[in-house]
ROMARFI-752030 format. One record per residue (C-alpha): x, y, z; residue number from 1. Coordinates in pm, 1 decimal, padded with zeros to 6 digits, m for minus. Layout:
% residues N
         u         v         w  pos
         X         Y         Z  NUM
...
***
This chain:
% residues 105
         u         v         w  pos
   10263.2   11147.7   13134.9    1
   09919.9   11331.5   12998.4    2
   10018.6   11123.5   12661.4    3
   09978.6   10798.2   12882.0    4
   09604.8   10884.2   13044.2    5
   09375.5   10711.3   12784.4    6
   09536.0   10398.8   12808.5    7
   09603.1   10380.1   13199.1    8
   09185.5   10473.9   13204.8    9
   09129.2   10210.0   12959.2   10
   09323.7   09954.3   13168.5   11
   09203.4   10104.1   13480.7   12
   08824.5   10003.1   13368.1   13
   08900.5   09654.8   13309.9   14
   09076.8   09628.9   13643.7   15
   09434.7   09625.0   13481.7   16
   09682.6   09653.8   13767.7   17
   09934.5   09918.8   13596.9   18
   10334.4   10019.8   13689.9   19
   10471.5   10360.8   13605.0   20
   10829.0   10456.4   13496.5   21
   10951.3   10799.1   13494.4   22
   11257.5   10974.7   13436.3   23
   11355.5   11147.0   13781.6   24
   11728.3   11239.0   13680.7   25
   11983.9   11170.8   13333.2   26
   12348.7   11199.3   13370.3   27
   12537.9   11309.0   13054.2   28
   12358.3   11246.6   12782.8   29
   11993.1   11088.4   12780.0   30
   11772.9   10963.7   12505.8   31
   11445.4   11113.5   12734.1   32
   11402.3   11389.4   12958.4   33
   11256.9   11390.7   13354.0   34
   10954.3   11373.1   13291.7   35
   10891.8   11143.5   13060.1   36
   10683.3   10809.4   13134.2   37
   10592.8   10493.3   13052.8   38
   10333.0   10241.0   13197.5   39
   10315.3   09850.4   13201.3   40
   10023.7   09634.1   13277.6   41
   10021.9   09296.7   13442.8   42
   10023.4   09134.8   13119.5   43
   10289.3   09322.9   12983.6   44
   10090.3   09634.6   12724.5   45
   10292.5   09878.8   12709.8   46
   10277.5   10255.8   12651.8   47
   10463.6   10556.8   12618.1   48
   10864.3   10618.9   12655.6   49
   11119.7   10631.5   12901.9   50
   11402.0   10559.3   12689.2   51
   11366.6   10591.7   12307.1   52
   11371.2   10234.5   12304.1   53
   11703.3   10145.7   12445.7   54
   11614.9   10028.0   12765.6   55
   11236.0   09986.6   12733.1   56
   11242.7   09594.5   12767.5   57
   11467.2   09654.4   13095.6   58
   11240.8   09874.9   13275.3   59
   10917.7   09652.1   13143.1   60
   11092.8   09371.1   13309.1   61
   11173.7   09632.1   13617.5   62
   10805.3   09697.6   13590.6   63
   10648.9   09356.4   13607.8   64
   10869.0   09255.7   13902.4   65
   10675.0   09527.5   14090.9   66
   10379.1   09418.6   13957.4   67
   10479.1   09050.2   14042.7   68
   10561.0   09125.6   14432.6   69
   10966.4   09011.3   14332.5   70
   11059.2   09410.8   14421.0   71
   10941.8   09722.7   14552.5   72
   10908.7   10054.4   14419.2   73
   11197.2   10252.7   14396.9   74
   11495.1   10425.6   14157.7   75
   11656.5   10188.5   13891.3   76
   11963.2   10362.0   13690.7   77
   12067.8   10241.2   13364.8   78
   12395.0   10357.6   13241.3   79
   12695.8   10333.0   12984.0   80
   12884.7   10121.3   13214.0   81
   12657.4   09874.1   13348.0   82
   12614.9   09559.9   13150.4   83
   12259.3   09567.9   13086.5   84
   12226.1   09896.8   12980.7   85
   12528.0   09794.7   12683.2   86
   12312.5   09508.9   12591.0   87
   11990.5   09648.0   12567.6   88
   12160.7   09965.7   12365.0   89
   12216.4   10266.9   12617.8   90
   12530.6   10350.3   12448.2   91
   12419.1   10735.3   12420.4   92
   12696.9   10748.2   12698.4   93
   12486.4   10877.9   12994.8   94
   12308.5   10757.4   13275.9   95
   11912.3   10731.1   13338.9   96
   11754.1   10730.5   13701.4   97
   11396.6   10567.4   13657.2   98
   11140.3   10566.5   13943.2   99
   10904.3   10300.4   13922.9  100
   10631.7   10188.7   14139.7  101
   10249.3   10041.4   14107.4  102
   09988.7   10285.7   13990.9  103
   09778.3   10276.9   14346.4  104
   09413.2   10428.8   14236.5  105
***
């Protein structure tokens, strides 16, 4: 997350509205650990890694439907056997439980 600061300020002083993604849990085997972060403006910047880049376009979708109103906070899990996760590459054969919700300052 600390890797993420400069650019959630730098956003944050332009009056970016900003989502977060972290890694709460893996299953198996996991590109990232808990911990690690991401965050997605409004207009879709990106920065930092939740994923390695297997999933990242999933969760920045994940992350402007928060950001759009079309969802609320909460736990999204990408794994081997759902269908997204295959398409966007998760085939590390575990299972990633992402929390996401709008930075509130």
């Amino acid at each position: 997350m600390k890797e993420l600061l400069d650019d959630i300020f730098r956003w944050q002083s332009v009056g970016a509205r900003i989502a977060v993604a972290r890694v709460v849990d893996i299953e198996g085997s996991g590109p990232r650990d808990p911990g690690a972060a991401m965050a997605v403006t409004e207009s879709g910047e990106v920065s930092g890694s939740v994923s390695g880049g297997c999933v990242e376009g999933a969760v920045v979708s994940e992350a402007l439907a928060i950001l759009g109103g079309e969802r609320g906070a909460g736990i999204v899990t990408f794994g081997y056997s759902d269908d997204e996760a295959i398409a966007v590459g998760l085939t590390c054969g575990g299972t990633v439980h992402l929390f996401i919700e709008e930075l509130d300052w």
